[in-house]
N, C-alpha and C positions, 0 to 999 in steps of 0.2 A: 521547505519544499523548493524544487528547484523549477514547477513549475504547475499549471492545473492543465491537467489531459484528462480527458477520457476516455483514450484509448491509450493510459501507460504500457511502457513494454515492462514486460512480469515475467521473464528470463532470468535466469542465475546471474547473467550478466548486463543487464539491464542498468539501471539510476534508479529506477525507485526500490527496489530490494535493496540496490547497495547503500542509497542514503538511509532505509528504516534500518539497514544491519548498524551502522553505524552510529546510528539511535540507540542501540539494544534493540533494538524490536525484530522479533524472528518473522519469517517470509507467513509464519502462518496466525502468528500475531495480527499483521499487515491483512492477513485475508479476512481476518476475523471481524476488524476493527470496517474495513471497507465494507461487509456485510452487512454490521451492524447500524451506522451512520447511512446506508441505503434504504431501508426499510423505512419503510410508511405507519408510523405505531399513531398515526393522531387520528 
């Protein structure tokens, strides 16, 4: 990661879509995985 924000820009043309496209990771992978790791499951 190129950096920790909490407020990433989440644009087509943004850094963080374009570094997880370059992962493999599609933009809605990326939405998935941030959903998930947000949640409070304890």
């Amino acid at each position: 990661m190129l950096e920790i924000n909490t407020q990433p820009g989440m644009t087509a043309t943004s850094l963080t879509p374009e570094q997880a496209a370059f992962c493999g990771i599609s933009g809605e992978e990326l939405v998935n995985h941030l959903l998930e790791i947000a949640q409070c499951d304890e």
